[in-house]
Biotite code that builds the C-alpha atoms (Angstrom):
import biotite.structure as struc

atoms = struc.array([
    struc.Atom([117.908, 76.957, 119.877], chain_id="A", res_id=1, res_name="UNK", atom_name="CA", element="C"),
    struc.Atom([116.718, 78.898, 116.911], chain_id="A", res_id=2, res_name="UNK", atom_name="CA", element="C"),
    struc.Atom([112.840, 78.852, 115.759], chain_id="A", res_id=3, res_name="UNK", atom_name="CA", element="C"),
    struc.Atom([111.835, 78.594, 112.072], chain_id="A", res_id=4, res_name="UNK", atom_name="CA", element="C"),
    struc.Atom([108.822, 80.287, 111.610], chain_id="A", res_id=5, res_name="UNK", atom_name="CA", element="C"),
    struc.Atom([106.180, 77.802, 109.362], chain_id="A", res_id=6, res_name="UNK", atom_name="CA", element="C"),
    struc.Atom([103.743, 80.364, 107.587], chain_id="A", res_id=7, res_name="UNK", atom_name="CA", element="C"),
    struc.Atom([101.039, 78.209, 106.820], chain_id="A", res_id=8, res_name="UNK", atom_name="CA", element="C"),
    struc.Atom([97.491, 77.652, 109.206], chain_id="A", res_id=9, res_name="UNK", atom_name="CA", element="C"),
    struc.Atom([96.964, 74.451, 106.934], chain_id="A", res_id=10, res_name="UNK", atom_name="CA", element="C"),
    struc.Atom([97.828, 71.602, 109.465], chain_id="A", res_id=11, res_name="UNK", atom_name="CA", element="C"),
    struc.Atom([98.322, 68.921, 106.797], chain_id="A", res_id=12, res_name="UNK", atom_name="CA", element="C"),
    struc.Atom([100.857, 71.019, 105.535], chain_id="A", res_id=13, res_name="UNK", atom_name="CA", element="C"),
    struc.Atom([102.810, 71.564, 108.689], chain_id="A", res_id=14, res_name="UNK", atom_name="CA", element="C"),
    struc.Atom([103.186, 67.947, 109.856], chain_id="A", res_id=15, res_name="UNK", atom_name="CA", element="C"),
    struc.Atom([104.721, 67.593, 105.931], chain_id="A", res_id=16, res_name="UNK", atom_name="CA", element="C"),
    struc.Atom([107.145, 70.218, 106.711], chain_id="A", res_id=17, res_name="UNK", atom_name="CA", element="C"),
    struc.Atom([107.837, 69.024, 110.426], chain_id="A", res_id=18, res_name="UNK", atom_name="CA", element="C"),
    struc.Atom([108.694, 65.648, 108.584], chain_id="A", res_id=19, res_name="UNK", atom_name="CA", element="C"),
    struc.Atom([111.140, 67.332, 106.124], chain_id="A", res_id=20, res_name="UNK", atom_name="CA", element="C"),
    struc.Atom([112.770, 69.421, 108.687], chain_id="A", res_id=21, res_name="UNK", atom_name="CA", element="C"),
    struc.Atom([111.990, 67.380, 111.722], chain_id="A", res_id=22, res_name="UNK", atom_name="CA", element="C"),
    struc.Atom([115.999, 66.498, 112.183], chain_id="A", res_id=23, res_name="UNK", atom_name="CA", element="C"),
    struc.Atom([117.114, 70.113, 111.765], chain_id="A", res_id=24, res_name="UNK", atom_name="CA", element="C"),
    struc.Atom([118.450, 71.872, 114.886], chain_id="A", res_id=25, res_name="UNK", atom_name="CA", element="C"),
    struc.Atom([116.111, 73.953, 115.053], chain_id="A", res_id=26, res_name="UNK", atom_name="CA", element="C"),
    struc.Atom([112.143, 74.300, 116.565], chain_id="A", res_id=27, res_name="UNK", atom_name="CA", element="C"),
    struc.Atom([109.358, 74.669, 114.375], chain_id="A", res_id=28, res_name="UNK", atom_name="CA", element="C"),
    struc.Atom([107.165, 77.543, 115.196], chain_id="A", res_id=29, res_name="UNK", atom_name="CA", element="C"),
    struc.Atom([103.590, 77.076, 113.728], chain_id="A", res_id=30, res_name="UNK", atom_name="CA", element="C"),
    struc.Atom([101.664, 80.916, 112.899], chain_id="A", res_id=31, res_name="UNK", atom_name="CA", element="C"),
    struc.Atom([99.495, 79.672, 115.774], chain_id="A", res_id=32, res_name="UNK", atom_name="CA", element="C"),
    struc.Atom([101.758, 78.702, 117.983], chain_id="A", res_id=33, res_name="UNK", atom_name="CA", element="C"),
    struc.Atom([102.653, 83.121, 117.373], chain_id="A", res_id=34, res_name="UNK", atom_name="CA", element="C"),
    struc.Atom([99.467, 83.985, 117.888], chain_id="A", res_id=35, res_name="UNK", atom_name="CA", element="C"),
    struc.Atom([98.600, 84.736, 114.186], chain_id="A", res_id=36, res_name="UNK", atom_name="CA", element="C"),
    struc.Atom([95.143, 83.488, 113.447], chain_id="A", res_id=37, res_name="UNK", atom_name="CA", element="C"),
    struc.Atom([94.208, 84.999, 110.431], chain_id="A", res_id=38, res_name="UNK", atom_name="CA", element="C"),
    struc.Atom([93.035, 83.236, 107.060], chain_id="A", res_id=39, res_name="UNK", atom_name="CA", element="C"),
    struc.Atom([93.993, 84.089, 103.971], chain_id="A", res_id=40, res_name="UNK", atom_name="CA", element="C"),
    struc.Atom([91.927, 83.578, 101.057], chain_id="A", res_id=41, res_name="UNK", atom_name="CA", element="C"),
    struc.Atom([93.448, 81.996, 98.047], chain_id="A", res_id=42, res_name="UNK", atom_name="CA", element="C"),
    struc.Atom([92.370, 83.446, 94.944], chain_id="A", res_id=43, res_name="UNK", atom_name="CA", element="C"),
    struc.Atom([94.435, 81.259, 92.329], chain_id="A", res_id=44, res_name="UNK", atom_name="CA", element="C"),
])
């Protein structure tokens, strides 16, 4: 199975997008999941 890589650390977000795509063939990766931690800081 192929993984689709979610680029967001907001976790409201991801269960939105694991709704949307939830029936795809496909597994949803979370940044996390990838070991990516970081936080970006949103500037506008």
């Amino acid at each position: 199975m192929k993984k689709l890589l979610i680029a967001t650390t907001n976790p409201g977000k991801l269960d939105e997008i694991k709704r949307f795509l939830g029936d795809l063939p496909v597994e949803l990766v979370a940044l996390k999941d990838v070991g990516i931690i970081d936080v970006v800081e949103e500037t506008g």
